[in-house]
N, C-alpha and C positions, 0 to 999 in steps of 0.2 A: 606656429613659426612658418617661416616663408617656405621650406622645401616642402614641410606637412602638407602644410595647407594656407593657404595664399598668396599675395607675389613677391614677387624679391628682385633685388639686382645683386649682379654681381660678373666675376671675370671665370672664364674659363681656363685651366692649366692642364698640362701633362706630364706623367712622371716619363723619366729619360731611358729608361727598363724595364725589362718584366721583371714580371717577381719571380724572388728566389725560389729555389727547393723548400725553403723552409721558413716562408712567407706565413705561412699558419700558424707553425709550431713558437714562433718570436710575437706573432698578432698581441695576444692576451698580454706577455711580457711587458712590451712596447707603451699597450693602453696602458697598464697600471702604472707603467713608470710616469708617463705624461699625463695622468688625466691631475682635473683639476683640483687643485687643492686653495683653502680660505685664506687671506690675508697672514703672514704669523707678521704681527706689528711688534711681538716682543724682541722681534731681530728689526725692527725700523723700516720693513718692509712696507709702499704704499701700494702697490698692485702685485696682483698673482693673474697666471693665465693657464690655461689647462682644458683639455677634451672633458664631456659630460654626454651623456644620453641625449642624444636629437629630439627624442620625445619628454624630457622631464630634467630639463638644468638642473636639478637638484642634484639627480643622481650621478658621481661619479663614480661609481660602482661597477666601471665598463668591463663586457667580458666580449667576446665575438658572437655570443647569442643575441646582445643586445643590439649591435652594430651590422651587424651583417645580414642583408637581406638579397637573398641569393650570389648574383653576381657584384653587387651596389656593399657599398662599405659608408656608413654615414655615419653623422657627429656631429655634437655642437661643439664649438670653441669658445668657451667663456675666458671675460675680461673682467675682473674688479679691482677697482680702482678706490683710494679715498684722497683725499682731497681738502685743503683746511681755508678756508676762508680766512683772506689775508687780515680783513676788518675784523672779524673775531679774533684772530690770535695776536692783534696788539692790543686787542681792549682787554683778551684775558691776562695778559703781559704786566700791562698797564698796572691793572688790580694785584698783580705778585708783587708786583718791584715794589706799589704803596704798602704793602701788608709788610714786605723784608724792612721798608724804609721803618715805617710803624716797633716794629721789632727790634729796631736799632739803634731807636732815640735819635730818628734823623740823620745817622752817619751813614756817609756814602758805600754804596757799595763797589765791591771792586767789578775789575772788566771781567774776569772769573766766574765770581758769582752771578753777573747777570748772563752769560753764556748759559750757565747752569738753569736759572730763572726759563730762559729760553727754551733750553731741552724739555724742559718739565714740562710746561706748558704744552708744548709740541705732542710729547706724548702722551698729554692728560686731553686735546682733543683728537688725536688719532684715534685712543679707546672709546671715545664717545662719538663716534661715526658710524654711520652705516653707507658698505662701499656701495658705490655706484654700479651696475651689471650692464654689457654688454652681451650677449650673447650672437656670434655669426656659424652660418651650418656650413658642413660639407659635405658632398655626395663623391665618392670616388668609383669610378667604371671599372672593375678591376681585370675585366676581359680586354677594353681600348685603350688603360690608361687614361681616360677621360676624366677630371677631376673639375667640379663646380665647387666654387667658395663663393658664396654670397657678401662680398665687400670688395669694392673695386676702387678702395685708395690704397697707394703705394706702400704708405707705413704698415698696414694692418695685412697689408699683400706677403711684405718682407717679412713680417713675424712670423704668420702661416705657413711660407717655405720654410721657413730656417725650424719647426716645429714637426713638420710634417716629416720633413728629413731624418730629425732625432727620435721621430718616434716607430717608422717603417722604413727606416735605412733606407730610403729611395729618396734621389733628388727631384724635383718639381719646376717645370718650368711656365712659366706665363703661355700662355696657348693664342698669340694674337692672329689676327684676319690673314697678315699675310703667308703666316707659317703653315698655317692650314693651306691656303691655296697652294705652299710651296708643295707639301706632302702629295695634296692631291696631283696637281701637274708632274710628278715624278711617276704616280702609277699611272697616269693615263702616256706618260711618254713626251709631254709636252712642254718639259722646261725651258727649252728656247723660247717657247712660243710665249711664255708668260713672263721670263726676262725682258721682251720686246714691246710688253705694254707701255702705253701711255695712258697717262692719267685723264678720267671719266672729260668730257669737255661741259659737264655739270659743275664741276670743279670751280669754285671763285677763283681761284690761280689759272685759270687756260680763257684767254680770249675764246668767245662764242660769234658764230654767225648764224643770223636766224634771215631764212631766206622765206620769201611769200608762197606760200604755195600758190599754182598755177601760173605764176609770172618769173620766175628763178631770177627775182630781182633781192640782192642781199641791203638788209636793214642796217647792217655797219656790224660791228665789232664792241664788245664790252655788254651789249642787253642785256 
């Protein structure tokens, strides 16, 4: 997996706190409550999501021994998902209603029964599924609050907080370019100074002048 071992993308974030007094003593709690658990499709459920071992999706067996590498706190976040193909669930549809018609001597069936027809169906291919798996990691710095999640679209962004929250009482916030420059320019003293930027003249929004060198004759505007 990408933090193991090879490359990954993903967004950086920060939690809005330090940790409690008793950030330890709740850790173990936390994982058990949140780590991942399988599909239960007998309550109609189509995805489950849940923390697993960084090194072995299988395992949701998390303890702080497994997670914790010195100051670094890491995790996988698995996704499964199932899923029913529209074209197979009218063809298997199909083949009920013939079989009910078959059964009935031709008389119609009500809107009831084919509802019911439908659910069957439904959950006679949900059980013959096998979910689809996502797996995304996360590394959290628990000295800077520095937190790496390897997935940088919004929806899977929004999940992560809103999990990460429930499971170490700490809120999490997206860590973007300019917040960091903000942080930094506060310890070096220079907030003005970087309220007063103008945007790079790299920029396809800022007209450019490209002037010759040795002749300080300008080639126009737009180049």
């Amino acid at each position: 997996m990408g933090i193991i071992g090879g490359s990954f993308s993903g967004r950086f974030w920060r939690t809005s706190k330090s940790l409690p007094g008793d950030f330890e003593k709740n850790l173990e709690l936390g994982l058990r409550r949140h780590a991942f658990k399988p599909i239960d499709v007998e309550r109609g459920h189509l995805r489950s999501m849940g923390w697993v071992n960084i090194r072995q999706i299988l395992d949701a067996r998390l303890t702080p021994v497994k997670t914790r590498f010195d100051h670094l706190l890491a995790l996988g976040l698995r996704v499964d998902r199932i899923t029913i193909n529209p074209k197979v669930f009218r063809a298997t549809l199909s083949e009920e209603i013939g079989k009910a018609l078959r059964e009935r001597k031709g008389a119609p069936i009500s809107r009831d029964q084919r509802l019911a027809l439908e659910e069957q169906v439904r959950q006679k291919l949900i059980r013959a599924q096998v979910p689809s798996t996502a797996v995304m990691e996360m590394l959290w710095d628990l000295e800077s609050g520095l937190v790496l999640f390897t997935a940088a679209g919004d929806k899977p962004g929004a999940e992560f907080a809103d999990l990460f929250t429930q499971t170490f009482s700490q809120a999490v916030e997206p860590e973007w370019p300019y917040l960091r420059a903000e942080r930094h320019a506060k310890r070096q003293g220079v907030e003005r100074e970087l309220m007063d930027l103008l945007p790079s003249p790299f920029s396809p929004n800022v007209p450019v002048s490209v002037v010759e060198v040795g002749t300080g004759a300008s080639s126009g505007e737009g180049e």
